[in-house]
Each structure stands twice: as C-alpha cells, then as structure tokens.
C-alpha positions in Angstrom: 31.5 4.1 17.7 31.0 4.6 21.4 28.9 1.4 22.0 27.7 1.8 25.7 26.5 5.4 24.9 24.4 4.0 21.9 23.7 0.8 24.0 22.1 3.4 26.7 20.1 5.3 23.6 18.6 2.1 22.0 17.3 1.7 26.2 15.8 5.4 26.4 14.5 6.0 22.8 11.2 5.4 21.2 9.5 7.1 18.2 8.1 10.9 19.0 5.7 12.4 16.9 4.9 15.6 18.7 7.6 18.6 19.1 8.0 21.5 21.5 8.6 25.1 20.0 12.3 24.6 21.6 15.4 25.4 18.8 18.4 22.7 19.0 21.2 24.6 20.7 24.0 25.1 18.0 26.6 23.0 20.0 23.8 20.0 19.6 23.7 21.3 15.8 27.6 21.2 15.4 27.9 17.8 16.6 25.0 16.1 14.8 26.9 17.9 11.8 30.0 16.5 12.7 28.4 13.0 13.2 26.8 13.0 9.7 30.1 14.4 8.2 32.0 10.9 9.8 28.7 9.1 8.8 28.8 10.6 5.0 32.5 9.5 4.4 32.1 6.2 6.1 29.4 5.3 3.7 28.9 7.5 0.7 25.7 8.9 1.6 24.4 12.2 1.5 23.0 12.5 5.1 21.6 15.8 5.8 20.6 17.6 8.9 17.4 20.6 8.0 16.2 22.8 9.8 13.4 23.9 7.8 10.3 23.1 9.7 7.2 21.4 8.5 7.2 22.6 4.5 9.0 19.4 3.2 5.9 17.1 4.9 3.9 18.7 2.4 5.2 15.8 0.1 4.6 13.6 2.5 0.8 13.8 2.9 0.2 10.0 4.2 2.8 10.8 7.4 2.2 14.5 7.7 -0.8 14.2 9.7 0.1 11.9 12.5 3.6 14.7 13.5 3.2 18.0 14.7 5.4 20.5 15.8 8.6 19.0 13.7 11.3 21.8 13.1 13.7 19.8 11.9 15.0 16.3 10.1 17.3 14.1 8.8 17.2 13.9 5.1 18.7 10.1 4.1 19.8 10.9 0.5 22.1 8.5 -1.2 22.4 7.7 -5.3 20.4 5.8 -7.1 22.9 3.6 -8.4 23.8 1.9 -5.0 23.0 -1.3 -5.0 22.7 -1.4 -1.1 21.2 2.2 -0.7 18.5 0.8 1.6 20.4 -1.1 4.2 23.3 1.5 4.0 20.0 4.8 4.8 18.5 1.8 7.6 22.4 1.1 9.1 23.6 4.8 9.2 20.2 6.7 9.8 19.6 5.2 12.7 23.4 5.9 14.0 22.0 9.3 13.4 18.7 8.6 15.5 20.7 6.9 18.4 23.3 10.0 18.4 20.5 12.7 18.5 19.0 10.2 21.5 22.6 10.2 23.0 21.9 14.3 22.9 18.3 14.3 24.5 16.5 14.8 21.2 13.3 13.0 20.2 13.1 11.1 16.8 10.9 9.4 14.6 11.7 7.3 11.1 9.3 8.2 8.7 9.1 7.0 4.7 6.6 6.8 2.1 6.1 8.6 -1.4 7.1 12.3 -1.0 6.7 15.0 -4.0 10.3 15.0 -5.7 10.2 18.9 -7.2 8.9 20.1 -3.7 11.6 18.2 -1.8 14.6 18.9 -3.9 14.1 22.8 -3.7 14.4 22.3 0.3 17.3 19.6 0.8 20.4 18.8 -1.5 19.1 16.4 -4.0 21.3 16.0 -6.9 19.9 14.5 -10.3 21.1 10.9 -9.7 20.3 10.8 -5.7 16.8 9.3 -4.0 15.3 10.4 -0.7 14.7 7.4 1.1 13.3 8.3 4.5 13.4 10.8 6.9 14.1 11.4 10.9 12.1 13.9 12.6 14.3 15.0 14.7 13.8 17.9 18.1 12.4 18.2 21.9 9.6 16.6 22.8 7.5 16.6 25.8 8.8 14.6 28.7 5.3 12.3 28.6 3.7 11.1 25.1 0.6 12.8 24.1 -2.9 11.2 23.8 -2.5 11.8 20.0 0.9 9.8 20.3 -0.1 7.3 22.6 -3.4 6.4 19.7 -1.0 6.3 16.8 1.3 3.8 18.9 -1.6 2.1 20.0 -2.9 1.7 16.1 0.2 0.8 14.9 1.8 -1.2 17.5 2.3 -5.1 16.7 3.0 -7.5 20.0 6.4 -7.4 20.3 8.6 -10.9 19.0 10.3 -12.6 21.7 14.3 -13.1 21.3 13.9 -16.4 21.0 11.5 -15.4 17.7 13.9 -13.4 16.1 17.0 -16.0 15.4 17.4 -19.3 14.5 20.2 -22.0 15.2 20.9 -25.6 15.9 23.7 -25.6 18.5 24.3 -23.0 22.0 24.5 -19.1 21.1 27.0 -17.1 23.3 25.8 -14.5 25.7 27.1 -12.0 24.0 24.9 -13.2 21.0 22.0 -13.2 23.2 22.7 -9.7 23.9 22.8 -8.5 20.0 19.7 -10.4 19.9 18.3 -7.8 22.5 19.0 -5.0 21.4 17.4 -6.0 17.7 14.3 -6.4 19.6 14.5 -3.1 20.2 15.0 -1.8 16.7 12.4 0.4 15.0 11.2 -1.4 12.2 8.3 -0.2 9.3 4.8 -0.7 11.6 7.2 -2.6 14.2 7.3 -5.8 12.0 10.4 -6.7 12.9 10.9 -9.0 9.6 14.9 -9.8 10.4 15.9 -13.0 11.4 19.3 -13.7 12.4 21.4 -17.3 12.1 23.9 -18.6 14.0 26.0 -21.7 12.6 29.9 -22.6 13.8 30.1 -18.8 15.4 28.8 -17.3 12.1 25.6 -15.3 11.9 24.0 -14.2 8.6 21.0 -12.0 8.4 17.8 -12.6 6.2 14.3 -11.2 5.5 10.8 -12.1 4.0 11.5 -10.1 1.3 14.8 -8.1 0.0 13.2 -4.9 -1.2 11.1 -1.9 0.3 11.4 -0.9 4.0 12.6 -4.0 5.1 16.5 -3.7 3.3 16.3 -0.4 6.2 15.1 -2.2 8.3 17.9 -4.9 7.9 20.5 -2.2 8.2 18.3 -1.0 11.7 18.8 -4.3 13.2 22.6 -4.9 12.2 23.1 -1.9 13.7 21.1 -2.7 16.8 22.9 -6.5 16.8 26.5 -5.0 16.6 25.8 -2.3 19.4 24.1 -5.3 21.7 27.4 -8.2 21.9 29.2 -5.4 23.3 32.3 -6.4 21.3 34.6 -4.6 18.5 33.3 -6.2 15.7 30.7 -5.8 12.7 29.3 -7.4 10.0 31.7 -8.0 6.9 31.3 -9.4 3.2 32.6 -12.9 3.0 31.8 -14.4 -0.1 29.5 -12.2 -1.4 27.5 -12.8 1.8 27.0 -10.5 4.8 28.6 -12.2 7.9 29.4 -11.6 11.7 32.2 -13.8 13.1 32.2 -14.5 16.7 
C-alpha cells in the first residue's frame, strides 16, 4: 500500500453526490480493476467495479434521490457467512474510495436496504453473498452543487476533536497522533464518527457503541484511515482473539 499517495487522498476527498456525463478512461478502468483484483484476494471479498448507470438505485429508493448523474459504482459483496463481512466491506471499500481519489474520481459511500432480485440481475451476487454498501464512483464538478452543499449541510454533525476520538492514561507518540488525524477524517454513516481508539503500553485496540450495523464499516473506515496516518509499515493484527496495533 502506497501510504503517502493514500495519505494525500484522505486530504483531497470528500463525499460527491452529483456526476458529470464524463466516461472513466479505460486505463482509470484497468487499474481500479486491478486494485479490486489485489483487494479480492487479500480479503475474500467479491468487490466489483459497474458501470451500469443509475438502474441499480432503483433498489435503493431512500439514497437514490439525494445522487444524480452516477454512471458507475463499487458493489461491496462478500458471503454471508463471514463473521467480519462488515469491517472487512468498511476496511477494503474505502481502499477502493481512496484509490479512485488517488485517480481524480469523485466518490460517495452509500448503504441502506436495496431490492435483492433487482440488484442481483445487475452485479454478481451468488446465492450465499450480501450487498453491503456501495461507492458511487465518477467525475464530478470541480465546486459542490447547491443540492450537495444542502445534503452536507442536513447531514453534517460538528466534527469530534482528536483529542475526542481516543482514550489513554500515559503520552501517545506522534505518530499515534497522526493515525488519530487521519480517523478524523474518515467517512463515517451521517459523520458519527462512533470509533474510539486506546492506547495502553504501545498497544491500541479499537471499540464502538455498538458492534453491528454501519458502524462494524465504519470501524474497518477508520483502521484504515489510523494505519495510513502513523506513517509506519504496520497494521492491525489478531492477538488473542482481539484486534491490536503494536507500536
């Protein structure tokens, strides 16, 4: 993972609801492709890049309304039977989102209920698989529309402070600090931000309000987001049966 080109992507991006008639160029195709191919063995998903337009949002009449323009997506499909589908969809989705960033596309996560008949005859949905989210994915216009600015305006919760988003009794390293900065900067479902982060003897461990729903992708978002930020080689690992970052 090329960490100072995805550092520079969590800086530039924010969620774009409103796409240009402008096709991705098929170099920009082939290396999304590429990226979810690395992505799909590295984690046993079924990541999908579509370029099918608008007909899947159909299913997804409580989001469809606030995009326009989409052309294309990122399907996050992965099997039922994962225990960690969620944070795995959160974690490598939004490798996706910071990659298409990396490439001068706009993106937004969207989730929600979606019609299961209507979205299985448009991406590859085998019998024992979920769709958990989606990335609208594309060119946008340089500035936000007034439509855009509203919805970010409705939706937009005041942003937590660093300090808000980690506990510990003892000094953090800088390089925690920065991991802490760069999970400020996660997308989160309506910009919650429900993560919080612990650091005790060099160890941090991760936990939420609640470990179902959006907020297991959301998890995955900001481990992500942590591991990009210290700027070192190193990522979260089971120890234990617990998820842990060494320092």
């Amino acid at each position: 993972m090329n960490q100072e080109r995805y550092l520079k992507a969590i800086d530039e991006r924010c969620s774009r609801r409103t796409y240009i008639t402008k096709d991705i160029e098929v170099e920009k195709v082939n290396s999304l492709q590429r990226c979810i191919k690395n992505l799909n063995e590295m984690s046993g998903l079924n990541l999908q890049l579509q370029l099918n337009g608008p007909k899947l949002f159909k299913g997804f009449s409580s989001s469809y309304g606030m995009l326009k323009g989409v052309g294309a997506y990122f399907a996050l499909v992965g099997s039922k039977d994962d225990k960690d589908l969620l944070e795995k969809v959160g974690y490598f989705g939004e490798i996706l989102a910071l990659e298409a960033t990396a490439l001068g596309l706009g993106t937004c996560w969207i989730g929600g209920t979606y019609d299961r008949k209507l979205c299985a005859k448009l991406i590859d949905l085998k019998e024992n698989e979920e769709l958990v989210a989606i990335i609208t994915v594309g060119y946008t216009p340089v500035d936000k529309t007034f439509k855009e600015k509203m919805i970010s305006k409705l939706s937009h919760r005041k942003t937590k402070t660093v300090e808000e988003m980690y506990h510990s009794n003892e000094e953090v390293p800088n390089e925690f600090i920065n991991g802490m900065k760069a999970v400020q900067k996660a997308p989160s479902a309506l910009n919650k931000q429900p993560v919080k982060f612990h650091f005790t003897n060099g160890v941090v461990t991760t936990s939420t309000l609640n470990s179902t729903g959006y907020e297991k992708i959301d998890l995955g978002i900001a481990k992500l987001h942590f591991e990009i930020g210290t700027g070192l080689q190193k990522k979260f690992e089971i120890e234990n049966g617990q998820s842990v970052y060494k320092f």
